[in-house]
Chimera marker file (.cmm) of the C-alpha trace (Angstrom):
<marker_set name="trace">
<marker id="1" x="0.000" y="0.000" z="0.000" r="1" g="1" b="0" radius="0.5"/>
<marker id="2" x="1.334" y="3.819" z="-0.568" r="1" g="1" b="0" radius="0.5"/>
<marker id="3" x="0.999" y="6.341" z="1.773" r="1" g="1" b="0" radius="0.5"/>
<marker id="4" x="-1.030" y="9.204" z="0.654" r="1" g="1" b="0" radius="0.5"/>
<marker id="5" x="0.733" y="12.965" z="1.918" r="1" g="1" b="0" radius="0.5"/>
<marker id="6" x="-2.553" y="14.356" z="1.141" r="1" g="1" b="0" radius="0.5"/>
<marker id="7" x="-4.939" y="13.193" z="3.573" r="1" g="1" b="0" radius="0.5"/>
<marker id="8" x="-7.409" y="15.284" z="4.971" r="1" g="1" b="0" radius="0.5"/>
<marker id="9" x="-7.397" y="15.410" z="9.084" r="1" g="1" b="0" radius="0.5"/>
<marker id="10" x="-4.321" y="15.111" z="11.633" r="1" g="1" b="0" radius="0.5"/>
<marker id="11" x="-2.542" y="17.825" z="13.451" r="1" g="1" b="0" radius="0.5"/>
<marker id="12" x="-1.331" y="19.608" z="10.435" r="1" g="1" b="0" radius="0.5"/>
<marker id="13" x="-4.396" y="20.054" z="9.309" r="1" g="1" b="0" radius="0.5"/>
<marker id="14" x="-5.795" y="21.435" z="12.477" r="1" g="1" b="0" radius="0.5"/>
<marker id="15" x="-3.085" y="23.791" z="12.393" r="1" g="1" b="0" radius="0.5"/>
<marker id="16" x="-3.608" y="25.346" z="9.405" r="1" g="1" b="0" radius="0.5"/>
<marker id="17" x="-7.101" y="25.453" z="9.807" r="1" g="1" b="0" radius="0.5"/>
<marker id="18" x="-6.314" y="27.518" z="13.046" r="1" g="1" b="0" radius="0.5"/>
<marker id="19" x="-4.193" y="30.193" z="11.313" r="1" g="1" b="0" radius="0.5"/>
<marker id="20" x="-6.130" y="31.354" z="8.825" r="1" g="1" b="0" radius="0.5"/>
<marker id="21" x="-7.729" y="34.468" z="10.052" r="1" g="1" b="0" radius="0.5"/>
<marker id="22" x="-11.301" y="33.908" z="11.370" r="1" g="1" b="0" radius="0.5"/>
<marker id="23" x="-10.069" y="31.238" z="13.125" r="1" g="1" b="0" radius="0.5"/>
<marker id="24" x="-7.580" y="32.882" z="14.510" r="1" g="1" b="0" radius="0.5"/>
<marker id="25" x="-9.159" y="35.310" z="16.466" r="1" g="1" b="0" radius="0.5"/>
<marker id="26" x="-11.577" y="32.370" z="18.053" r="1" g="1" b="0" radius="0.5"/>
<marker id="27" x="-8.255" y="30.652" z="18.870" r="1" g="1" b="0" radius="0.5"/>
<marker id="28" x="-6.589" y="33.017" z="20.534" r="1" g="1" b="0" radius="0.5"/>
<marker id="29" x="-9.383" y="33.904" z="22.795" r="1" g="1" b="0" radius="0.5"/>
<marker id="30" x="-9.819" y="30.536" z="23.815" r="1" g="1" b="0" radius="0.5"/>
<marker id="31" x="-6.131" y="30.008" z="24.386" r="1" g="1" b="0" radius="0.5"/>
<marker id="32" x="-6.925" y="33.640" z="26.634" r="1" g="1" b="0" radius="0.5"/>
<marker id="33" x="-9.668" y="32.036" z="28.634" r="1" g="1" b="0" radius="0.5"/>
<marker id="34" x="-7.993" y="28.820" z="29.697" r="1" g="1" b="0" radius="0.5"/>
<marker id="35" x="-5.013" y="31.188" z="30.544" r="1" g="1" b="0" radius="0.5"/>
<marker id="36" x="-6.991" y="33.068" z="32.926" r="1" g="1" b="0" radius="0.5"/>
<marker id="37" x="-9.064" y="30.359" z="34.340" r="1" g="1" b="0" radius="0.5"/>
<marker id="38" x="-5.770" y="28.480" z="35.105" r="1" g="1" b="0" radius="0.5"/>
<marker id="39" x="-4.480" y="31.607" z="36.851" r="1" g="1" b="0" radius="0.5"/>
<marker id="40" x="-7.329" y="32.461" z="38.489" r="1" g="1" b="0" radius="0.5"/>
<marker id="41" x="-7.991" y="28.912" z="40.059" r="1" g="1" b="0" radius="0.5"/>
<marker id="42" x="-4.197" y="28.910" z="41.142" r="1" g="1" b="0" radius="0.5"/>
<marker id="43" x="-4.745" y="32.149" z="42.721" r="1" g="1" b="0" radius="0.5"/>
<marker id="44" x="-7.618" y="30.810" z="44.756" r="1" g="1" b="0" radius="0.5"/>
<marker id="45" x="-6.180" y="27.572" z="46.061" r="1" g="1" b="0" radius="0.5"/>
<marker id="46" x="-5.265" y="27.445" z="49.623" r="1" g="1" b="0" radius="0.5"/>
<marker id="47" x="-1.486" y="26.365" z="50.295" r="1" g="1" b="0" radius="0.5"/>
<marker id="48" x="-0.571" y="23.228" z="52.108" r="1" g="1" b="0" radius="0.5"/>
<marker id="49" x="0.623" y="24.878" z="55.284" r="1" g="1" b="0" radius="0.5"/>
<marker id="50" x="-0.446" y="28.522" z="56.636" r="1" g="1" b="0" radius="0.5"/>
<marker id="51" x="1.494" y="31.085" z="56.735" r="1" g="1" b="0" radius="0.5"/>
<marker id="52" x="0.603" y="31.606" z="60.302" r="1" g="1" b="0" radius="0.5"/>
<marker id="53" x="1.876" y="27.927" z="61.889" r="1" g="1" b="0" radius="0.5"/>
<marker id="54" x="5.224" y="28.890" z="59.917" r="1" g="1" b="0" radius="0.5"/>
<marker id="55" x="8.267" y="30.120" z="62.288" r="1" g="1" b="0" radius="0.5"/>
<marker id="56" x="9.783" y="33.481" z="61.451" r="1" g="1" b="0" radius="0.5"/>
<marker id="57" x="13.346" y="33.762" z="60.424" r="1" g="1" b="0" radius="0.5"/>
<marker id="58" x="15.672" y="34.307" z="63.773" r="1" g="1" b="0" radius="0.5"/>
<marker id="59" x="17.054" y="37.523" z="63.960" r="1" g="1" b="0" radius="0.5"/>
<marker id="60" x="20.306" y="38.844" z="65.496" r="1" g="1" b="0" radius="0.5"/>
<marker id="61" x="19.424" y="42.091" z="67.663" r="1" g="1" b="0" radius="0.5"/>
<marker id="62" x="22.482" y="44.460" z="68.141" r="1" g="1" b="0" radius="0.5"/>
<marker id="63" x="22.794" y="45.170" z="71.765" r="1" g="1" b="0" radius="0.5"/>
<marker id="64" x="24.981" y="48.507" z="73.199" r="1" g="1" b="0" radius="0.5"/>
<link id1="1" id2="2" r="1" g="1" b="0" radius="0.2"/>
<link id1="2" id2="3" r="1" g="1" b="0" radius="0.2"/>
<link id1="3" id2="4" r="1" g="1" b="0" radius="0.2"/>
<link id1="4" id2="5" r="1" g="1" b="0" radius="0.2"/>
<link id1="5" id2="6" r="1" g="1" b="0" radius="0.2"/>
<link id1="6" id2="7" r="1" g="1" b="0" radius="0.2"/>
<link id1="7" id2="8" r="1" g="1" b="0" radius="0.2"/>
<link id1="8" id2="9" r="1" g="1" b="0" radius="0.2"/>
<link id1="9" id2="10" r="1" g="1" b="0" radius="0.2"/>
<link id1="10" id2="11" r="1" g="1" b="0" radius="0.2"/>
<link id1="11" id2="12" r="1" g="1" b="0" radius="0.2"/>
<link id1="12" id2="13" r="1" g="1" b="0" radius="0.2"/>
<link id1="13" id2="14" r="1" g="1" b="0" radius="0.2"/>
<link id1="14" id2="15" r="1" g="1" b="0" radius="0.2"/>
<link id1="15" id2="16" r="1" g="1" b="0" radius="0.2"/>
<link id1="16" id2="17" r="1" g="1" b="0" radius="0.2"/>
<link id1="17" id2="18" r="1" g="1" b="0" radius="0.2"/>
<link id1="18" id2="19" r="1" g="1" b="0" radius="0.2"/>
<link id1="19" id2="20" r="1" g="1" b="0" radius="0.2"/>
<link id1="20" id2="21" r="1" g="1" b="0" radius="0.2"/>
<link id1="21" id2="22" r="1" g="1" b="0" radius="0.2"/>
<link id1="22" id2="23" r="1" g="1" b="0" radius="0.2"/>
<link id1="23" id2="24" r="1" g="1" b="0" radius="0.2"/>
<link id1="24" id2="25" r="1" g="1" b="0" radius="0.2"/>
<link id1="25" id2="26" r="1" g="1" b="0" radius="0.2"/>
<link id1="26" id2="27" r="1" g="1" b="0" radius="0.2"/>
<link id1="27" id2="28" r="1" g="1" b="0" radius="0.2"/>
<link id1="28" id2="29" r="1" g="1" b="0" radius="0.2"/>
<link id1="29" id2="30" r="1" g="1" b="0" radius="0.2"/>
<link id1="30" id2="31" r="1" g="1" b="0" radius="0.2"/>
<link id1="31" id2="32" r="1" g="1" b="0" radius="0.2"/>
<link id1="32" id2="33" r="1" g="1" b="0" radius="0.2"/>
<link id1="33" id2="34" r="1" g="1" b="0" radius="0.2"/>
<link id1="34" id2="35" r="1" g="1" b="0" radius="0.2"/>
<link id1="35" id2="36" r="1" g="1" b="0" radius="0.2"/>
<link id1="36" id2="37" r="1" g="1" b="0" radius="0.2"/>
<link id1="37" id2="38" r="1" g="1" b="0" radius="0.2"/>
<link id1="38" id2="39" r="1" g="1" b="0" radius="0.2"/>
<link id1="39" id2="40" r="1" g="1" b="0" radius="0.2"/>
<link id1="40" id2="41" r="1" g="1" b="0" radius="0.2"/>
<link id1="41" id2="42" r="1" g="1" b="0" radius="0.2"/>
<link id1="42" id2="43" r="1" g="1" b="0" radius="0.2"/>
<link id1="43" id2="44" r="1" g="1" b="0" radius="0.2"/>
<link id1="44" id2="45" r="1" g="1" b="0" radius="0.2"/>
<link id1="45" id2="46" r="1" g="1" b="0" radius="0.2"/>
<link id1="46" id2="47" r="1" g="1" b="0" radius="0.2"/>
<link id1="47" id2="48" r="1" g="1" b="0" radius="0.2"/>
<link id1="48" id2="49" r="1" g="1" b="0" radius="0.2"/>
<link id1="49" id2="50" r="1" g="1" b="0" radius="0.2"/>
<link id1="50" id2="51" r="1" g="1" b="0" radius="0.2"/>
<link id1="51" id2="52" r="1" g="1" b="0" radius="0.2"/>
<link id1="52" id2="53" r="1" g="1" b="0" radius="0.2"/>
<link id1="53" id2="54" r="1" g="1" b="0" radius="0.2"/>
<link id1="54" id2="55" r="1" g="1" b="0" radius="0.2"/>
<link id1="55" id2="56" r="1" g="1" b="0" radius="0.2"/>
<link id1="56" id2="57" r="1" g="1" b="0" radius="0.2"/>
<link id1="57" id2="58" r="1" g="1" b="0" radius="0.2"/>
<link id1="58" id2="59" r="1" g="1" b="0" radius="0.2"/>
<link id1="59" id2="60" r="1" g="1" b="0" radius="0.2"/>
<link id1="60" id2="61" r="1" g="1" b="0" radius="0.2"/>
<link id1="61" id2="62" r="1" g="1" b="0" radius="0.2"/>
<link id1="62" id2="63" r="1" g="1" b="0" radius="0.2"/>
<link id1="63" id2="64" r="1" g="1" b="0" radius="0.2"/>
</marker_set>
């Protein structure tokens, strides 16, 4: 069997389907959203320990 180069479908076909220009604006604001909801949920989460159970740095106080 050959291999055909010009099949319809797969990732370079996706691609260039995403660049022409209508596209591309649709794209990019998708790529925007996911962006922002990623940051924003990261933003939100709670970390593993509190700041407040942490021990401050020790600290050398001159004395005269």
């Amino acid at each position: 069997m050959e291999q055909q180069d010009n099949q319809p479908g797969g990732w370079r076909a996706l691609l260039r389907w995403a660049m022409t220009p209508p596209q591309s604006v649709l794209v990019y604001f998708i790529v925007l959203v996911l962006v922002l909801g990623a940051s924003y949920t990261a933003g939100t989460m709670k970390p593993k320990k509190p700041a407040a159970e942490m021990a401050p740095p020790a600290v050398a106080v001159p004395r005269n």
